[in-house]
DSSP file (Angstrom, degrees, kcal/mol; ACC not computed):
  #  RESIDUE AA STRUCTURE BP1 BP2  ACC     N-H-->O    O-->H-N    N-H-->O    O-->H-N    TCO  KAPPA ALPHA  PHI   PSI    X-CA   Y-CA   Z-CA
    1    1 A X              0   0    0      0, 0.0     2,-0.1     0, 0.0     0, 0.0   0.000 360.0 360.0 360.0 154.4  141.0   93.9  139.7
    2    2 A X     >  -     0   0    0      1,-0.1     4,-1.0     4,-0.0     0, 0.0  -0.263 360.0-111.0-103.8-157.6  142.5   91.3  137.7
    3    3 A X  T  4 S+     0   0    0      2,-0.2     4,-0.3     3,-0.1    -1,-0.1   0.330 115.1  58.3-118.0  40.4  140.7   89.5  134.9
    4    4 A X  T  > S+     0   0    0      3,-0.1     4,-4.2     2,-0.1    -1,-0.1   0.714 107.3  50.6 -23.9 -85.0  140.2   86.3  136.3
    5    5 A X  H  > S+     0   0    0      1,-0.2     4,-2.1     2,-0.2    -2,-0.2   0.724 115.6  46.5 -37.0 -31.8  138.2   88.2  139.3
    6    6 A X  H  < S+     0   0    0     -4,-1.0     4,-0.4     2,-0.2     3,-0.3   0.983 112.7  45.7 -82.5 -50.4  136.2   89.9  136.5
    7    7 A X  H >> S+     0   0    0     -4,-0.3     4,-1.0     1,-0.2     3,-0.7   0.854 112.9  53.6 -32.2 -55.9  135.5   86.8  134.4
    8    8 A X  H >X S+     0   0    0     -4,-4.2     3,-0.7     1,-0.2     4,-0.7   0.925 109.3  42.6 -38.7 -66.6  134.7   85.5  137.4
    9    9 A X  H 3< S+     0   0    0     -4,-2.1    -2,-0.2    -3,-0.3    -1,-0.2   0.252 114.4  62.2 -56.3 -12.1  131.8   88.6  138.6
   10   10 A X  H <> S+     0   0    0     -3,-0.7     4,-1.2    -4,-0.4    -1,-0.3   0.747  83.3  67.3 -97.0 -28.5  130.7   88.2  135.3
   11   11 A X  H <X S+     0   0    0     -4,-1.0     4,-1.3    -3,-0.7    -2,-0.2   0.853  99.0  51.9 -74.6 -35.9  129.5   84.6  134.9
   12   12 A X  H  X S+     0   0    0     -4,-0.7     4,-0.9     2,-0.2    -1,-0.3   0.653 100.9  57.4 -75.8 -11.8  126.5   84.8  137.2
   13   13 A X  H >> S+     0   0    0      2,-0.1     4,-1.7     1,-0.1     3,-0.6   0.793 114.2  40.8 -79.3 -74.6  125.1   87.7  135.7
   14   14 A X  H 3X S+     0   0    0     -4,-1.2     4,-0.9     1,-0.4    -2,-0.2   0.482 115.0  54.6 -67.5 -27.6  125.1   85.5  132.2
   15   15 A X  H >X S+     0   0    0     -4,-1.3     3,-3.6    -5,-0.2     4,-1.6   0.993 117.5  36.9 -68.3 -86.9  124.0   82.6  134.2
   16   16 A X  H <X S+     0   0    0     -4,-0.9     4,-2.4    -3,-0.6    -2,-0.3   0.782 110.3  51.3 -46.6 -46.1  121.4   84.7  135.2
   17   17 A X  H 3< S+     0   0    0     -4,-1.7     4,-0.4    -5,-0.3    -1,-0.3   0.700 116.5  49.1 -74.5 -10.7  120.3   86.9  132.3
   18   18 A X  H XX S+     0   0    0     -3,-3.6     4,-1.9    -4,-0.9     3,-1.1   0.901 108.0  53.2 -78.6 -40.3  120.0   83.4  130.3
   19   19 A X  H 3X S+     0   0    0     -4,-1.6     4,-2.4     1,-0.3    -2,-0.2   0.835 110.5  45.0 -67.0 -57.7  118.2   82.0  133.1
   20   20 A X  H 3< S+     0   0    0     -4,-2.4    -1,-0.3     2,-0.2    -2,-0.2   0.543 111.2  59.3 -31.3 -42.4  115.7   85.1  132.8
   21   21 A X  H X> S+     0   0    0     -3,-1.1     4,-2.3    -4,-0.4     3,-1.8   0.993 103.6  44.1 -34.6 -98.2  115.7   84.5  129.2
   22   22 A X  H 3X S+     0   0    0     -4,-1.9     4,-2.1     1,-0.3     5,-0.4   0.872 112.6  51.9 -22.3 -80.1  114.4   80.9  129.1
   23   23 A X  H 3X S+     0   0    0     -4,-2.4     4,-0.5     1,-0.2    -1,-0.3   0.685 108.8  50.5 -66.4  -1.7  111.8   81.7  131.5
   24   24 A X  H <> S+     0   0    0     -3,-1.8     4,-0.9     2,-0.2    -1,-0.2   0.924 119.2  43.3 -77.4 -60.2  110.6   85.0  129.1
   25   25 A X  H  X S+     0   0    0     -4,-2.3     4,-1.6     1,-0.2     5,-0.2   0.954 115.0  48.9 -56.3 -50.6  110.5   82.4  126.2
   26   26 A X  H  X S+     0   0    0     -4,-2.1     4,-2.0     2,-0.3     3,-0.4   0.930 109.6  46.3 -32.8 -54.2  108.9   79.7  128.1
   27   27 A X  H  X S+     0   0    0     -4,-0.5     4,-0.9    -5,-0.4    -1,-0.2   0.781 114.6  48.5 -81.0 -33.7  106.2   81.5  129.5
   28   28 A X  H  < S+     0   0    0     -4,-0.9    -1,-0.3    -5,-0.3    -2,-0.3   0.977 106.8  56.1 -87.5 -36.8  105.3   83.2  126.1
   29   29 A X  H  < S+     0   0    0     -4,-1.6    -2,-0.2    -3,-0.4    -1,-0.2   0.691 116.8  36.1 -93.8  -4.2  105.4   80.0  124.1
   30   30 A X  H  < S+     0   0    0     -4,-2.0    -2,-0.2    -5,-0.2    -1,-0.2   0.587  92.4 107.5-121.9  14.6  102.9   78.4  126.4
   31   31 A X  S  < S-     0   0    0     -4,-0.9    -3,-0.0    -5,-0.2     2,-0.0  -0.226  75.6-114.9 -49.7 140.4  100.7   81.5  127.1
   32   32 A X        -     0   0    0      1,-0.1     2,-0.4     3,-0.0     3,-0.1  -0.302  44.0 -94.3 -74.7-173.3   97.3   81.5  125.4
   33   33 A X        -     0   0    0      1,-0.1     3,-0.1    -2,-0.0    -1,-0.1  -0.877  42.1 -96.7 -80.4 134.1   97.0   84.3  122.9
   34   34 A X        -     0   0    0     -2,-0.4     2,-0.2     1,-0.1    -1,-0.1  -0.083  48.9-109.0 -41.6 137.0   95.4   87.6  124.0
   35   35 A X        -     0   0    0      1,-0.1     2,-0.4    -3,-0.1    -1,-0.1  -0.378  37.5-102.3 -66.8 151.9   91.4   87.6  122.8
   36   36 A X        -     0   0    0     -2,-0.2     2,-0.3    -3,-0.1    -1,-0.1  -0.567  43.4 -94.7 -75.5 121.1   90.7   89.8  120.2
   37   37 A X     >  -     0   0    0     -2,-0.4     4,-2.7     1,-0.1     5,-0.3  -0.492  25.8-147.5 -68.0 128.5   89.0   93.1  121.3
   38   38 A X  H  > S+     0   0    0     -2,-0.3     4,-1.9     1,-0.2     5,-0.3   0.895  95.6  41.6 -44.4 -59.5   85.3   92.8  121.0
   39   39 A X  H  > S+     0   0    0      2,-0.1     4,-2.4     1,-0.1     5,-0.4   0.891 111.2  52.0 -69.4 -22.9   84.9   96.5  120.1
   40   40 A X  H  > S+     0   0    0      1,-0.2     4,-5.6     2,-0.2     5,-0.3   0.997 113.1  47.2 -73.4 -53.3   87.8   97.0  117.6
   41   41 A X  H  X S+     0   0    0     -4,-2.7     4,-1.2     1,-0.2    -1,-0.2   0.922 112.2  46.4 -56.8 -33.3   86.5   93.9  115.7
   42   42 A X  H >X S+     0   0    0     -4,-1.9     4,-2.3    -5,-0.3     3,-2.0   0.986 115.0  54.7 -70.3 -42.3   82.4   95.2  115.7
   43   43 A X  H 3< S+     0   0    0     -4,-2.4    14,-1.3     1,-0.3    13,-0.9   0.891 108.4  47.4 -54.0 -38.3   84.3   98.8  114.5
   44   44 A X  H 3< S+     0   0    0     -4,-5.6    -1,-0.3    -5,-0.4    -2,-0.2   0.615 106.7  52.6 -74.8  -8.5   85.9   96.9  111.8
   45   45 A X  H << S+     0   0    0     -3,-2.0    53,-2.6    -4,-1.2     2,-0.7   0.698 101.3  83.5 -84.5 -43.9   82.7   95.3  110.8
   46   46 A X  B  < S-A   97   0A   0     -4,-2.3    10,-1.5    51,-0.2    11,-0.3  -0.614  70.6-129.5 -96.1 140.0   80.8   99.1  110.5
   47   47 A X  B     -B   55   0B   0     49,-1.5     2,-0.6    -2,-0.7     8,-0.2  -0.140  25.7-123.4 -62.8 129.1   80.6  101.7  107.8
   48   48 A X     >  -     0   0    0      6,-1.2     4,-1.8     1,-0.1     6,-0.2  -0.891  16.1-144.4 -84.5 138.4   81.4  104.9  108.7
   49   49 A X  T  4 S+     0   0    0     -2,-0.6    -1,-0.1     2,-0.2    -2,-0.1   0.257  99.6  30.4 -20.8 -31.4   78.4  107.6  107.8
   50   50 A X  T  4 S+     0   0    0     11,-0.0    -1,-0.2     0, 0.0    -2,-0.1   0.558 131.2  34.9-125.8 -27.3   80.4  110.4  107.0
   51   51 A X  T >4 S+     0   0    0      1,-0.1     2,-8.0     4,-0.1     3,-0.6   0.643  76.9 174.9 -94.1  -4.0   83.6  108.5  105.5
   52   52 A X  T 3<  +     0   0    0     -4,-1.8    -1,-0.1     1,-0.3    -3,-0.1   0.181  65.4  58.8 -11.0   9.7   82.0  105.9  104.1
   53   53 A X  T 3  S+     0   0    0     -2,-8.0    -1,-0.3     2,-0.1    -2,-0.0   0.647 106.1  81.8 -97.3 -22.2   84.5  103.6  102.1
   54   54 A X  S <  S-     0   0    0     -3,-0.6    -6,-1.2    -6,-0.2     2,-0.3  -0.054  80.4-121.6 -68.5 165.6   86.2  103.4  106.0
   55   55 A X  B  >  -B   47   0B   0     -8,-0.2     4,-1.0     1,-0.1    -8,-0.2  -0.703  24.8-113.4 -88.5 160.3   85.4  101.5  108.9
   56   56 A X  T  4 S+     0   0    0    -10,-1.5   -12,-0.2   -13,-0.9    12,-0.2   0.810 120.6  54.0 -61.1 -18.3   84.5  103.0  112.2
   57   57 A X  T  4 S+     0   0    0    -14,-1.3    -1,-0.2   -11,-0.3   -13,-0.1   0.889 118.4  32.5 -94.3 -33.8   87.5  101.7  113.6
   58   58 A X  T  4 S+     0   0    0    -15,-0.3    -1,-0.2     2,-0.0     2,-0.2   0.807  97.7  90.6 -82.2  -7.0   89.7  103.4  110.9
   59   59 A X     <  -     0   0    0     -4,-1.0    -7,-0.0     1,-0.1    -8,-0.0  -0.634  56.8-162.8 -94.5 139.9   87.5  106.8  110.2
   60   60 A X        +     0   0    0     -2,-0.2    -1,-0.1     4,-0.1    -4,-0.1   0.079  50.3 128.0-101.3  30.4   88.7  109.9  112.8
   61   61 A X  S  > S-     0   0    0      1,-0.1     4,-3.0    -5,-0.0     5,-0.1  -0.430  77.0-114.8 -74.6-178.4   85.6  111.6  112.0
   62   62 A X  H  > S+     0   0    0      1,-0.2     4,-0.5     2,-0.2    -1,-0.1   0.653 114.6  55.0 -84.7 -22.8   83.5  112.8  114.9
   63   63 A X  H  4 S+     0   0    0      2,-0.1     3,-0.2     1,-0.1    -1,-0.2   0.986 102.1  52.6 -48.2 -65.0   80.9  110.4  113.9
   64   64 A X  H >> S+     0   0    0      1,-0.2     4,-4.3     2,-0.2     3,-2.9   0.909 105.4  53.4 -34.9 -67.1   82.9  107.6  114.0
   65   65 A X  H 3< S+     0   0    0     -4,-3.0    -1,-0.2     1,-0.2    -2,-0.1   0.560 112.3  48.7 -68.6   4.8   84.4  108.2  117.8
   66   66 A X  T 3< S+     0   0    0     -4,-0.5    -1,-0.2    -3,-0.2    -2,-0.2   0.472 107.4  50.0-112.4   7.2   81.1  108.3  119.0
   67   67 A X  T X> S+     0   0    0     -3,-2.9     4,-3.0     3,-0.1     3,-1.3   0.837 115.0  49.6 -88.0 -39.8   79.9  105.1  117.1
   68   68 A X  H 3X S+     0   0    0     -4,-4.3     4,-3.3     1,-0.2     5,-0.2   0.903 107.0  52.3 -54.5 -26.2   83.0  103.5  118.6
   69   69 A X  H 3> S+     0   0    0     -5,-0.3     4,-2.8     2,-0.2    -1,-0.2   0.902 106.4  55.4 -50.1 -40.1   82.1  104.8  121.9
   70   70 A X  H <> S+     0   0    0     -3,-1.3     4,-2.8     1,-0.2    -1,-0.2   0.872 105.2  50.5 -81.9 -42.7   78.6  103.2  121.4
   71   71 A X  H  X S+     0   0    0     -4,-3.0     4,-1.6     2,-0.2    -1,-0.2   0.798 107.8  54.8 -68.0 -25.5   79.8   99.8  120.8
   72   72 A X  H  X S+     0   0    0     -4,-3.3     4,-1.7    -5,-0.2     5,-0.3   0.961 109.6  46.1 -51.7 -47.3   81.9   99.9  123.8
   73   73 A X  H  X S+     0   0    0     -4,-2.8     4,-1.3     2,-0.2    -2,-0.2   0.826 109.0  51.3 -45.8 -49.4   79.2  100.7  125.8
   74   74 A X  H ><>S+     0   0    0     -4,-2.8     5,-0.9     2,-0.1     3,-0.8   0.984 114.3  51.2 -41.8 -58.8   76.7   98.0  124.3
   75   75 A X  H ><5S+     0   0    0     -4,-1.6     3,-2.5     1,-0.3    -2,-0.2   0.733 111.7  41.4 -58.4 -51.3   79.6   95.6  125.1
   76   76 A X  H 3<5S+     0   0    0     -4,-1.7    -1,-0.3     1,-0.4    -3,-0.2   0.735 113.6  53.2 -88.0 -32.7   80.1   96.8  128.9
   77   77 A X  T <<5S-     0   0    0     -4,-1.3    -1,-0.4    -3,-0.8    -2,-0.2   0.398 127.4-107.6 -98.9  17.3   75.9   96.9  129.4
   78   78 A X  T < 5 +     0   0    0     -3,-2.5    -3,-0.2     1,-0.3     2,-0.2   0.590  65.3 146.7 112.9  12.3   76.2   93.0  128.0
   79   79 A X      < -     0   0    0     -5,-0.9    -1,-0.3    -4,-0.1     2,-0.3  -0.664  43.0-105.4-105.9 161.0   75.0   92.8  124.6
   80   80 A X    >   -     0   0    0     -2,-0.2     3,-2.1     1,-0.1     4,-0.5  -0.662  27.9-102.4-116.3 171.2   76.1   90.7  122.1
   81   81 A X  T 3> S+     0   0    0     -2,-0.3     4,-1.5     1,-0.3    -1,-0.1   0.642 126.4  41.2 -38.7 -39.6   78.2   91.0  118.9
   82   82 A X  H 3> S+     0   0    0      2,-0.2     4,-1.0     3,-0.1     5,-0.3   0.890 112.0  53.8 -80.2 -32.4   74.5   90.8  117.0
   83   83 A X  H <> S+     0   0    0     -3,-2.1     4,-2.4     2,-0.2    -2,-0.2   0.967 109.6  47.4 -35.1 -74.5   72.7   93.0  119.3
   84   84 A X  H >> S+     0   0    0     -4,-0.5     3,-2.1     2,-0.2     4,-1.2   0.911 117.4  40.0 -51.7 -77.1   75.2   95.5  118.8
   85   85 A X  H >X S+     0   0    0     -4,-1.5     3,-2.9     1,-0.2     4,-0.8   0.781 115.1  52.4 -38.9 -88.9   75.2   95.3  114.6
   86   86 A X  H 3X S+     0   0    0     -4,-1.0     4,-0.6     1,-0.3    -1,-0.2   0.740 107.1  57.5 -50.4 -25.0   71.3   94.9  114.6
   87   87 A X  H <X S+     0   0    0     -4,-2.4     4,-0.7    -3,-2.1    -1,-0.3   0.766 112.7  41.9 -65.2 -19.4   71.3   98.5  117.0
   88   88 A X  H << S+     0   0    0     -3,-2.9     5,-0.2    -4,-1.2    -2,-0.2   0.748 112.8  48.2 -80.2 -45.1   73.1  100.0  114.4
   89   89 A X  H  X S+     0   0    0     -4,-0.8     4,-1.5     1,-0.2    -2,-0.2   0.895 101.6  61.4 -83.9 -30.2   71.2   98.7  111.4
   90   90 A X  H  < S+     0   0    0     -4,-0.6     3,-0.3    -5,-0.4    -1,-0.2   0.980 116.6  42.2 -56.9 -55.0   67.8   99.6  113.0
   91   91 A X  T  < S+     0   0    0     -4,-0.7     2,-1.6    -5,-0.2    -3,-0.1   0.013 135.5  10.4 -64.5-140.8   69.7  103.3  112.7
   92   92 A X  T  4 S-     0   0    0      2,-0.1    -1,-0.2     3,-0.0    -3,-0.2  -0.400 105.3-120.3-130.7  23.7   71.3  103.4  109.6
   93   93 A X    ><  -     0   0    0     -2,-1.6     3,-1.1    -4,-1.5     4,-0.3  -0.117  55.9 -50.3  65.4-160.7   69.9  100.1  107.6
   94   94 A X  G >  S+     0   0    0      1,-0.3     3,-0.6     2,-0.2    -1,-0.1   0.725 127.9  68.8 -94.8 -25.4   71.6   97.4  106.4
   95   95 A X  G 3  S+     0   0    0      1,-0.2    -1,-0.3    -6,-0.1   -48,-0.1   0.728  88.7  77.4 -65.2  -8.8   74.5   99.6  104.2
   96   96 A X  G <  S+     0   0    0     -3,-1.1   -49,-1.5   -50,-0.1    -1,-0.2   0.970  85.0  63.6 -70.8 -64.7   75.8  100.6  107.9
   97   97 A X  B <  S-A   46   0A   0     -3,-0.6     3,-0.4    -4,-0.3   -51,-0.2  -0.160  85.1-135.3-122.1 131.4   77.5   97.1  108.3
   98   98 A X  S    S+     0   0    0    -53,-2.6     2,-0.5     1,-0.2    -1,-0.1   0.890  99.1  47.5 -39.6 -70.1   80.6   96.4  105.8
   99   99 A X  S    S-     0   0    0    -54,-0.1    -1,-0.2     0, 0.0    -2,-0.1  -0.759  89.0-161.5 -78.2  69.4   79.4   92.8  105.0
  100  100 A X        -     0   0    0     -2,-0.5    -5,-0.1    -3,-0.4    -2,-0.1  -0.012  16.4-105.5 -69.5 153.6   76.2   93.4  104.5
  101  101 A X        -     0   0    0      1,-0.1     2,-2.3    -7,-0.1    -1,-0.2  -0.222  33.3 -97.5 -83.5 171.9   73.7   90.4  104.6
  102  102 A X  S    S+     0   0    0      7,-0.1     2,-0.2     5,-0.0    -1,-0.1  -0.297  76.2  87.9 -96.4  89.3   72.0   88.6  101.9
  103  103 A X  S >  S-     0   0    0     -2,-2.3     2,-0.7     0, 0.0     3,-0.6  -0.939  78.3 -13.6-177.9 148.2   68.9   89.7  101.4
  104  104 A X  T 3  S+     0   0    0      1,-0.3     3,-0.4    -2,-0.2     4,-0.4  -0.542 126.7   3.7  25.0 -81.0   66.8   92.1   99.6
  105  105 A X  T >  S+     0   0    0     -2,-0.7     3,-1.2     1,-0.2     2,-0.7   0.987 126.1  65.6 -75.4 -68.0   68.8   95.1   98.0
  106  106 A X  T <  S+     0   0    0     -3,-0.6     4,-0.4     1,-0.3    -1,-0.2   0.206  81.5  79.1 -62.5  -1.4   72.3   93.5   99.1
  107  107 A X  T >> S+     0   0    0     -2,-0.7     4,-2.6    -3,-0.4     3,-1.6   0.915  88.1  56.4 -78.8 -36.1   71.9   90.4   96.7
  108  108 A X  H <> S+     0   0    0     -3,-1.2     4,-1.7    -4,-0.4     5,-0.3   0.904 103.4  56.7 -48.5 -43.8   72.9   92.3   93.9
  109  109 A X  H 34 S+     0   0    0      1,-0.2    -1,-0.3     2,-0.2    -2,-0.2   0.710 119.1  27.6 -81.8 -10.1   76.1   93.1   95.7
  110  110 A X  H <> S+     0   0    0     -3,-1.6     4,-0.6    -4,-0.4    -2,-0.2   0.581 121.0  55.4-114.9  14.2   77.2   89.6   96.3
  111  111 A X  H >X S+     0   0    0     -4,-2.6     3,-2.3     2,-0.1     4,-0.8   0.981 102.8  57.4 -82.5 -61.6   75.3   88.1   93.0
  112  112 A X  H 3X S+     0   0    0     -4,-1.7     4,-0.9     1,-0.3    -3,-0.1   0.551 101.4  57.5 -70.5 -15.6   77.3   91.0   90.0
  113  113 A X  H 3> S+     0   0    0     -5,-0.3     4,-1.3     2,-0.1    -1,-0.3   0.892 113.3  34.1 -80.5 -17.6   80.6   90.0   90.9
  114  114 A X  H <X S+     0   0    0     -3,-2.3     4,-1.9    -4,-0.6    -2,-0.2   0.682 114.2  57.6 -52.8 -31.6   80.0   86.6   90.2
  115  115 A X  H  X S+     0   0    0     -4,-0.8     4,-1.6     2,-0.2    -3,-0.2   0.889 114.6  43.7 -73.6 -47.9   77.7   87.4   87.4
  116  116 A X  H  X S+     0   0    0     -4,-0.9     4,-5.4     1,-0.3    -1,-0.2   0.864 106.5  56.8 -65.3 -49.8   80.7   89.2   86.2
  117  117 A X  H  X S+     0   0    0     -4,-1.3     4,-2.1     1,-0.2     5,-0.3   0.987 111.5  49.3 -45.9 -64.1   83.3   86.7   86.9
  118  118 A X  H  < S+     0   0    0     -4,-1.9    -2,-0.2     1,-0.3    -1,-0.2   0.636 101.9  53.0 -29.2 -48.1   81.5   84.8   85.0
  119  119 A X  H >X S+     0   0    0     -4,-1.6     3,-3.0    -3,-0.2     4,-2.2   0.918 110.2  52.6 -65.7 -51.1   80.8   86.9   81.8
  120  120 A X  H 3X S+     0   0    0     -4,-5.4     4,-0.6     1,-0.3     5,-0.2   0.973 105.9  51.7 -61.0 -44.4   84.7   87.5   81.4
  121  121 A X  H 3X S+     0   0    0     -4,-2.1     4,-0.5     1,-0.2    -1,-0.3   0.498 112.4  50.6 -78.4  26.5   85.6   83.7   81.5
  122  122 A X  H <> S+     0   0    0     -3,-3.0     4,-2.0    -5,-0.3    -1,-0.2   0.791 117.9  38.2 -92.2 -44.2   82.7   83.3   78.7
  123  123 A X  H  < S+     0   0    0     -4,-2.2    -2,-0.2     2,-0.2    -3,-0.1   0.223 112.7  50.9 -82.1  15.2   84.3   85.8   76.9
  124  124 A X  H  X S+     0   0    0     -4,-0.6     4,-3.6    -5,-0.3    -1,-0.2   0.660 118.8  43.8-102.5 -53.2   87.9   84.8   77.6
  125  125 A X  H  X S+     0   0    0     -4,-0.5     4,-2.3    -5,-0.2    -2,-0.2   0.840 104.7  64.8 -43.4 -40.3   86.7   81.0   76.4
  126  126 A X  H  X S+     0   0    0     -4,-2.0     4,-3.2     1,-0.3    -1,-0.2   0.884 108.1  36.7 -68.5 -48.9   84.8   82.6   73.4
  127  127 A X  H  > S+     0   0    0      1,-0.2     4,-1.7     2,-0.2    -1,-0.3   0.928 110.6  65.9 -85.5 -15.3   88.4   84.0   71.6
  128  128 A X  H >X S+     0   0    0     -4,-3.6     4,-2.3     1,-0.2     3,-0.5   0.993 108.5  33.8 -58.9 -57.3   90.0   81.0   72.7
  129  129 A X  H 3X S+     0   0    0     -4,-2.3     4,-2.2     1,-0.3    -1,-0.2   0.840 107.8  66.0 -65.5 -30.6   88.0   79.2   70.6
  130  130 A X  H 3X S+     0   0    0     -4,-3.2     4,-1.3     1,-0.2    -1,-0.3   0.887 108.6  41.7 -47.6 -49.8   87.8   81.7   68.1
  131  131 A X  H << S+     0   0    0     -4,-1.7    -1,-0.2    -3,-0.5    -2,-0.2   0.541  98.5  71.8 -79.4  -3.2   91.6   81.1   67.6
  132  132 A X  H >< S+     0   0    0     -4,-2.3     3,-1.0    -5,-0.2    -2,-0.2   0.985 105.4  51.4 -48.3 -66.3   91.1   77.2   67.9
  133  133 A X  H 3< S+     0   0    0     -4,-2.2    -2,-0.2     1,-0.3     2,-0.1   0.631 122.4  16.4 -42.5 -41.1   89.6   78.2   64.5
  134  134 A X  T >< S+     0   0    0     -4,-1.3     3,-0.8     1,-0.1    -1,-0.3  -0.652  70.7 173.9-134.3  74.0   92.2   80.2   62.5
  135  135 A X  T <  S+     0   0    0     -3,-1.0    -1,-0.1     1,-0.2    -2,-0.1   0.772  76.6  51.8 -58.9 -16.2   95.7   79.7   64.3
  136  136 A X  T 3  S-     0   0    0      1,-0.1    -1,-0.2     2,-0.1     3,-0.1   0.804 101.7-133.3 -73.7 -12.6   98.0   81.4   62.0
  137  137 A X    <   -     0   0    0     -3,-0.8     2,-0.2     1,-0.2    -2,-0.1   0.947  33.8-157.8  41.4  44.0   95.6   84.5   62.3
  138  138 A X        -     0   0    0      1,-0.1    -1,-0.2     0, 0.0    -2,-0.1  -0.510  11.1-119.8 -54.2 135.0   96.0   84.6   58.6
  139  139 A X        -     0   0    0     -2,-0.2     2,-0.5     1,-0.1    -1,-0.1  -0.068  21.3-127.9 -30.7 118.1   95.2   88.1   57.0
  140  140 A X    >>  -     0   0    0      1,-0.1     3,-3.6     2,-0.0     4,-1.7  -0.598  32.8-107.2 -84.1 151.6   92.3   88.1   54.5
  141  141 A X  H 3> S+     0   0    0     -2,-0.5     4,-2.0     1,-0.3     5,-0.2   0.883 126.5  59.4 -59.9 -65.4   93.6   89.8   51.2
  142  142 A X  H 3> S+     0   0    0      1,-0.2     4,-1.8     2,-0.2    -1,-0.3   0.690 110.4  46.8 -28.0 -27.6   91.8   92.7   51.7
  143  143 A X  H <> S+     0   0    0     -3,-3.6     4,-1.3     2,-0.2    -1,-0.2   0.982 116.2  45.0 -54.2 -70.8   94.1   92.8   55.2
  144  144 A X  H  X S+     0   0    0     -4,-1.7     4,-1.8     2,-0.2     5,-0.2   0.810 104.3  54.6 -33.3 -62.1   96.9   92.1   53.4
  145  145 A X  H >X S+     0   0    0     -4,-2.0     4,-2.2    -5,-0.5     3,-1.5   0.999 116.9  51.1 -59.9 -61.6   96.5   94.8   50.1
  146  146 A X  H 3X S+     0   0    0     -4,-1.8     4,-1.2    -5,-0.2    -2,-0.2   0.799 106.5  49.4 -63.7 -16.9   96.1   97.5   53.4
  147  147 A X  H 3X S+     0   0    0     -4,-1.3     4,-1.4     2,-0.2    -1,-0.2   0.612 113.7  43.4 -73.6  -7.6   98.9   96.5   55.0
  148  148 A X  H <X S+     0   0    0     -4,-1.8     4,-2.5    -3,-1.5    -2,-0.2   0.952 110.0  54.7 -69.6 -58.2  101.1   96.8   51.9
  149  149 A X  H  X S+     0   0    0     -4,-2.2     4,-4.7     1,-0.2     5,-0.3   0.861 112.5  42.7 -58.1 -42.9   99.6  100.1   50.8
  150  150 A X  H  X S+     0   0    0     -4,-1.2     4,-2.8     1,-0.2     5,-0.5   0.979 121.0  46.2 -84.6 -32.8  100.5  102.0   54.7
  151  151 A X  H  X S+     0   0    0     -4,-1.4     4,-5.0     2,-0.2     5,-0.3   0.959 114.4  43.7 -44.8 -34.0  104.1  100.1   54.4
  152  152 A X  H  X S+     0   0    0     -4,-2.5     4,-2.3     1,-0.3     5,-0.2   0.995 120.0  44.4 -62.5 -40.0  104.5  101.2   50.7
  153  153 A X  H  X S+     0   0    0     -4,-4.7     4,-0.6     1,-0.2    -1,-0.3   0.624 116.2  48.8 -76.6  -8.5  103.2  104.8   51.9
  154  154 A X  H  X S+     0   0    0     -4,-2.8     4,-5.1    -5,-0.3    -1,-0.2   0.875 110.6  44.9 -64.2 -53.8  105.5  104.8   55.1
  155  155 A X  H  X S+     0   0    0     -4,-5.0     4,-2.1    -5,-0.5     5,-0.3   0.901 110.4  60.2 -73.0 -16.5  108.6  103.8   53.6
  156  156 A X  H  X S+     0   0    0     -4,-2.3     4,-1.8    -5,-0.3    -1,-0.2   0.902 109.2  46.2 -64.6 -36.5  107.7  106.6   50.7
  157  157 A X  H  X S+     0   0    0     -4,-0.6     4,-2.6    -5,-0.2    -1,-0.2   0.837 106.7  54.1 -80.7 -36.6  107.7  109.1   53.3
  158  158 A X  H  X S+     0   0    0     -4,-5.1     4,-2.0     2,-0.2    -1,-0.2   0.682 102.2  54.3 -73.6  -3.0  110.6  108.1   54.8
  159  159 A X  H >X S+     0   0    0     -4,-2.1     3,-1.2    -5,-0.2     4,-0.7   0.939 107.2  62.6 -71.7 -61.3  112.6  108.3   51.6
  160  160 A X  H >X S+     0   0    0     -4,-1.8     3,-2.2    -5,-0.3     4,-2.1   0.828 104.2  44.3  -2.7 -73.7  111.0  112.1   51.7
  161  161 A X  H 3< S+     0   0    0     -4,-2.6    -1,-0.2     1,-0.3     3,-0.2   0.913 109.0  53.9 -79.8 -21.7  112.6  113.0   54.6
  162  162 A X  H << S+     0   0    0     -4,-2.0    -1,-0.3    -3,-1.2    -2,-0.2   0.771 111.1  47.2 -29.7 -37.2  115.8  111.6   53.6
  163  163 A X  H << S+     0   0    0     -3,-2.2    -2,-0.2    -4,-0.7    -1,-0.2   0.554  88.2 113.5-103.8 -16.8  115.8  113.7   50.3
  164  164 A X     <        0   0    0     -4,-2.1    -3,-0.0    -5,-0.4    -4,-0.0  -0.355 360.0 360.0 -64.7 133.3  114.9  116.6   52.3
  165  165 A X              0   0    0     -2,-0.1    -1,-0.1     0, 0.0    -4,-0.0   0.681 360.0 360.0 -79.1 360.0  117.7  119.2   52.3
């Protein structure tokens, strides 16, 4: 065969396999986006029981694959995304659920990191200002007289081990 004929036998397949192309991209840029799974999201929303820094949806305990189990099944018998959570926290209270809500015990957990934020930028402001006051961060002579005294007694010690056979 010569290569003409092949060049030839070849240009509809590239015809084609762009053609095929285009319509992949097309149909993908104007496709809605896939929905979120209902259970994966509530699994990421609950504390696991036995692992408990995890999610259900990340923990492989045996716990876990039978809490996921249990929010697929709410889902499938109809209930919704707060049904599900408020079946859980009637078992295992309010610490079950990641993002726990605000109210009784659980204010503390979204009030002390604020509290906290807070505290450092008083105490970040508080030496700022302190060094508004004395910017060279001059030495009081009493500073001073100890920082002579461990130089004098450093460099005395290093002559030592110089003189040392």
């Amino acid at each position: 065969m010569s290569a003409e004929r092949r060049a030839g036998a070849s240009r509809p397949v590239a015809v084609a396999i762009l053609v095929l192309l285009a319509v992949t991209v097309a149909v993908l840029a104007t496709s809605a986006p896939p929905q979120p799974d209902r259970a994966q999201q509530l699994a990421e929303s609950l504390r696991c029981p036995v692992c408990q820094s995890v999610s259900v949806a990340d923990s492989p305990s045996e716990t876990a694959v039978a809490m996921r189990q249990t929010v697929a099944d709410q889902i499938a018998a109809g209930r919704t995304d707060a049904e599900v959570l408020d079946y859980f926290r009637a078992r295992y209270g309010d610490w079950v659920v990641l993002d726990p809500p605000l109210r009784g015990v659980t204010i503390a957990l979204w009030v002390v990191p604020g509290a906290a934020a807070l505290l450092g930028g008083g105490v970040v402001l508080a030496m700022a200002r302190r060094r508004e006051h004395d910017p060279d961060g001059e030495l009081s002579e009493q500073d001073r007289a100890r920082v002579g005294a461990a130089v004098e007694a450093a460099r005395a010690a290093a002559v030592d081990r110089d003189d040392a056979p």
